[in-house]
N, C-alpha and C positions, 0 to 999 in steps of 0.2 A: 046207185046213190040217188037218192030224190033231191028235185031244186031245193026244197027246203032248209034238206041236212045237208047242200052243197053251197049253201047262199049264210049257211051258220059257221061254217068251218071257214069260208071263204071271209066272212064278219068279224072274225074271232082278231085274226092278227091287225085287222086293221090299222090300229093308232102305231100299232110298234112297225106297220108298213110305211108307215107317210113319214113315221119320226126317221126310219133308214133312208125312206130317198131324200125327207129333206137335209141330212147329215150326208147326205153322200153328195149331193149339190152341193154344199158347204167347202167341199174341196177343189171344186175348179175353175177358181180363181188363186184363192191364195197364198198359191208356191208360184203363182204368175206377176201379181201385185207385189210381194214381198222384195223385187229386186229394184224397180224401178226408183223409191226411192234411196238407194245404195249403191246405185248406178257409177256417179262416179268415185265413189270408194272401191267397187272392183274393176273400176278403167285403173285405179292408180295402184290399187294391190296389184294386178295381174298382169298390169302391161297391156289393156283390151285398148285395140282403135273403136272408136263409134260403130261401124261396121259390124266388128268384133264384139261389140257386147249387144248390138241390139240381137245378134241371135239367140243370145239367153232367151231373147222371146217369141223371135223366130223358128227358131226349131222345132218348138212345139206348137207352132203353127202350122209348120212343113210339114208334122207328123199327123196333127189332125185333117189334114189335107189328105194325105196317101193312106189311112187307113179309114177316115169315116165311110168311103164307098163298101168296105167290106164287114163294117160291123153289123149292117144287118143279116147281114147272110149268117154269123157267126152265131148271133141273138139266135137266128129260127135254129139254130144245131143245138146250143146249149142251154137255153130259156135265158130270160134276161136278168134273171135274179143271179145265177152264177156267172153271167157274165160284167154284172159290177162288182162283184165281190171279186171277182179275179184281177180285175183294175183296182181295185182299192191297194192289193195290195202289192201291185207291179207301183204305183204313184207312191205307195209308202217306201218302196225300194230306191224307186227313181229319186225323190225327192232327199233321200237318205245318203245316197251316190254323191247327188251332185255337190252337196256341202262337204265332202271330201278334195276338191278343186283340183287342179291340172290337168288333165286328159277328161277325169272322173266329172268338171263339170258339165264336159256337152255330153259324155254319156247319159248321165242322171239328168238332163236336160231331155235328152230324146226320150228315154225310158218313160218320164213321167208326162211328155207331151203324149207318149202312145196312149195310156192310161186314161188321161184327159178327154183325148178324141173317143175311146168308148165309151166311157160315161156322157158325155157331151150327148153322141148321135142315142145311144138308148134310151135317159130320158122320157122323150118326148113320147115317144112308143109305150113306154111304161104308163105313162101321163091319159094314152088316149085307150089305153087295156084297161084299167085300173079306174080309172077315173072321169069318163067319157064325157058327161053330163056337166064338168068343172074343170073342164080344159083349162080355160083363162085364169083361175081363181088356183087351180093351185100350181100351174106353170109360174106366176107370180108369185106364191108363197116361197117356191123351192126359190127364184130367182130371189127374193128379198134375202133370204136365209145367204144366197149366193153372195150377194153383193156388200152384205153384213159381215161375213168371216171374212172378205175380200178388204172390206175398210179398215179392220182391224188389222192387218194383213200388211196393210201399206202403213198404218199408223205407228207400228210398233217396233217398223224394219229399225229404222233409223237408233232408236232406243236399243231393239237384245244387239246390233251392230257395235252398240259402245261394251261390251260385256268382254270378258278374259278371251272366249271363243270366238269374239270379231261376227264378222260375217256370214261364218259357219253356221253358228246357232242361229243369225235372224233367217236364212234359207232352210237350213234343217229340222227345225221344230214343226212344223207342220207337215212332216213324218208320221205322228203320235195323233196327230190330229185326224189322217187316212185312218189309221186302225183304228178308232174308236166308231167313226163310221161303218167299219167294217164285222165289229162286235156287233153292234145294233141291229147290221140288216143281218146276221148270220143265222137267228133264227129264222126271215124270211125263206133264206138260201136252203137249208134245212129241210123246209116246208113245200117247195119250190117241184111243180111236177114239171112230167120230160116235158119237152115241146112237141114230142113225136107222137102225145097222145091229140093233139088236132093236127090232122096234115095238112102242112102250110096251101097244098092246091087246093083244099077247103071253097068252096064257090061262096060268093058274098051276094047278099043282093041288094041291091043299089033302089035309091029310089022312083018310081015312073016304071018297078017292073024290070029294070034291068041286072044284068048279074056284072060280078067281078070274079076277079081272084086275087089271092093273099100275093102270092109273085107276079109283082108286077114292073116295069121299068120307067119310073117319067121322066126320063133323059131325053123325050122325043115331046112332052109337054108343054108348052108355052108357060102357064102358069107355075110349072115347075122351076121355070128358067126365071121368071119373076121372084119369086118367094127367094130363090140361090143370089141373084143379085141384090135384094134387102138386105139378105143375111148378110153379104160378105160386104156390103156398101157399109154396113153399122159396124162392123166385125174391123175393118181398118183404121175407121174414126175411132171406135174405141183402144185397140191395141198401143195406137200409135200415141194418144194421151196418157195412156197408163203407162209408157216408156217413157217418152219423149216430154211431160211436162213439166217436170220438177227441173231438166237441163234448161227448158225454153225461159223458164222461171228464174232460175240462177242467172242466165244470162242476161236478162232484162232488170238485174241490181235485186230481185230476191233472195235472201237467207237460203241457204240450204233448209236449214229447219222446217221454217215456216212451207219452202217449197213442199215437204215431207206432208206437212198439216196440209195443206192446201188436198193433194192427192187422198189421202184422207179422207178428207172432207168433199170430194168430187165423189169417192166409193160411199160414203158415208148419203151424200145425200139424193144418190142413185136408185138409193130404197124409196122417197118418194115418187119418185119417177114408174119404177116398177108397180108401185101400189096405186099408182095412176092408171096407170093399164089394165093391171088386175080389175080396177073398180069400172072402169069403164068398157072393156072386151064384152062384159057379157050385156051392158045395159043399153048400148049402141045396134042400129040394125046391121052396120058394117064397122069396118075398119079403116075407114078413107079418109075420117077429119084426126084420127088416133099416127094414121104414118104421114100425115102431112105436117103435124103438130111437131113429130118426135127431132123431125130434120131439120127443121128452123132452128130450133136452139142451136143445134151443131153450127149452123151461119154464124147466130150473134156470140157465139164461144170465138168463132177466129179471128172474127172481127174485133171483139174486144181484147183477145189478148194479143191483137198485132196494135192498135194503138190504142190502147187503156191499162196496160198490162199491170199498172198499179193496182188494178180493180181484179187483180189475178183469182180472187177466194169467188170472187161474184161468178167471175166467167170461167171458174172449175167447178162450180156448184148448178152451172147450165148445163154445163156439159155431163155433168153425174144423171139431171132429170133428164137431158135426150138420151146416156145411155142405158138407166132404167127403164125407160119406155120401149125403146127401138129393141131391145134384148128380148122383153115379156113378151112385146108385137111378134117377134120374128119366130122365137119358141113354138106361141100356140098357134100360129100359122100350118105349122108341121100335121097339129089336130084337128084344125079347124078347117083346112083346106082340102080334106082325107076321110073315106068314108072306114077305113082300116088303121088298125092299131100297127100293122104291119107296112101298110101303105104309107102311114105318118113315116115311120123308120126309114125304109128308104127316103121318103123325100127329105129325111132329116139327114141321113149318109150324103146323098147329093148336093145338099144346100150348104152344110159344112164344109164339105169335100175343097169345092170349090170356095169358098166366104171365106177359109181360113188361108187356100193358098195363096188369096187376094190379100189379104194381112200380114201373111208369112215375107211377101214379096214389098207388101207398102212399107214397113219398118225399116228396115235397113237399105230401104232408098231413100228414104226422107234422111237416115244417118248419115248417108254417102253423099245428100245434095247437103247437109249442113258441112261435110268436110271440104266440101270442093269452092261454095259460097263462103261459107263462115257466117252463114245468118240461116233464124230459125225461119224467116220468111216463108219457104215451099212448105214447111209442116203446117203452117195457119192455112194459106190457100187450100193446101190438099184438103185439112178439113171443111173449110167452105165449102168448095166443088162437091164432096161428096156429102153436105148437108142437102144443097139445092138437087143431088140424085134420089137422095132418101125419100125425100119431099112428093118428087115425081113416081117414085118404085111405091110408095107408101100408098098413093091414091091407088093405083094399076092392083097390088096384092089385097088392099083392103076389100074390094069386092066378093062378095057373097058366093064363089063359084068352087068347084073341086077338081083336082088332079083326077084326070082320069087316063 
């Protein structure tokens, strides 16, 4: 086959590629967002301790914890195109599960956190195959698309939760929502050759002359270990908000309601945030004033809602632009930091791996120091603390250097 007729065939699915990955980012958030604010309508259906329901978000942290290490491995066996399409429709199962309740909801809880963790770590790998040249720009695009069905997600819990089917429907419907993702890229999938036509030990050449190889480990990397610690320092500030604000909210003389709008409205205008990054990744020589920026907000977020908490919309609308920044940062890092598409993947299997069991673990400690105190106080601190790490990890990864 000549470049020509491999660069037209490859041209052809284009638009219906980009409209699949960013439909399939579209889903991993919003079976995550949809509970937080119904939170406590399923402590008071189900009989859940704080503990107890924070692992609704937990668990699928746990999961992206224990399987992102192996989803690259999985990618180089089955190309990456079948392997979202196969998560698409384990998270339309899972998701479909858990709105069944009793047993059925940590199964469908785990199931679709599995899902999640593959789509999550592929991504970015797709991002830096596909798209090498617009890392930032369309890491930020999927991410906007992300954090938009995510807003919606949270905005609407609270409303399908008033419906004859309760609770059921506001967690279950975006069931419907996987498959249609799933229709879209299925032509890609289709189309999709093996992976066994480039052999992953393929040599790379780097530049100054030197080589790589497509399997590679950077568990033993410095900046690896950097980039894992941004990820999972952003990755706890934010899980733990999308849980935990709407209660810290009600507690400090908030509406339920309005708590609902408020989170909303945090996911809602995280899309600025994201399209701050996006505009600025590629126009900056580095990234060192973009992750020093992202973590201060996360400060004046706990600061204000530990004594201002009236001012609740302002200081979850900070917290929406640190976590649309710090998300878009930490994504194209995987690209940016990686001279391989394969290379991004693992660092993106590692940086996950670890950043979510950092999350999986921060949640239902923050629930267990609210049960033991009786004050949201440690959830504001915690995010402080790890505003002022973001800050310090944002300068260190922003640097211009790569995993090798």
């Amino acid at each position: 086959m000549t470049r020509a007729r491999a660069a037209a065939e490859r041209g052809l699915p284009f638009g219906l590629a980009l409209a699949g990955l960013l439909l399939t980012s579209a889903n991993l958030r919003a079976s995550l967002t949809s509970v937080g604010p119904i939170l406590d309508l399923l402590r008071s259906e189900l009989g859940l301790t704080s503990v107890a329901s924070s692992m609704l978000i937990s668990l699928p942290l746990l999961a992206f914890a224990g399987v992102s290490p192996i989803v690259p491995a999985v990618a180089a066996r089955v190309g990456l195109e079948r392997l979202l399409g196969g998560s698409l429709v384990f998270l339309a199962v899972g998701i479909a599960v858990r709105s069944i309740g009793g047993v059925w909801l940590w199964v469908g809880t785990i199931v679709l956190g599995v899902a999640i963790a593959a789509i999550n770590v592929a991504l970015p790998g797709l991002v830096k195959r596909d798209f090498p040249l617009r890392i930032g720009q369309i890491t930020g695009a999927y991410t906007v698309v992300q954090s938009s069905v995510a807003a919606i997600a949270a905005g609407v819990s609270v409303p399908l939760a008033g419906s004859p089917l309760g609770w059921r429907l506001s967690l279950g419907i975006w069931a419907g929502f996987a498959l249609v993702a799933l229709a879209v890229l299925m032509p890609r999938i289709l189309r999709a050759g093996s992976p066994r036509d480039t052999p992953a030990s393929a040599p790379i050449t780097l530049p100054g002359g030197r080589s790589s190889r497509d399997r590679f480990s950077p568990w033993r990397s410095p900046l690896a270990w950097q980039i894992t610690a941004f990820m999972g320092m952003q990755s706890v500030a934010y899980y733990v908000i999308i849980l935990w604000l709407p209660s810290i909210e009600v507690a400090s003389g908030i509406t339920p309601e309005a708590a609902g709008v408020h989170l909303f409205l945090m996911n809602a205008i995280s899309i600025a945030g994201s399209l701050l990054s996006t505009a600025l990744i590629p126009r900056l020589r580095d990234q060192r004033v973009l992750g020093a920026m992202s973590g201060s907000l996360f400060v004046v977020t706990a600061i204000g809602l530990a004594f201002a908490p009236e001012w609740s919309a302002l200081w979850a609308s900070l917290s929406g632009v640190s976590g649309g920044m710090t998300i878009v940062l930490a994504l194209s890092l995987f690209g940016l930091r990686t001279h391989h598409h394969r290379h991004a993947a693992a660092v993106s299997g590692m940086a996950q791996s670890i950043g979510y069991l950092s999350s999986a673990v921060g949640t239902p400690v923050i629930g267990l120091l609210h049960d033991v105190t009786g004050s949201w106080a440690p959830a504001l601190w915690t995010i402080g603390v790890i505003g002022v790490l973001l800050m310090g990890l944002g300068i260190l990864v922003g640097r211009n250097r790569y995993v090798e």
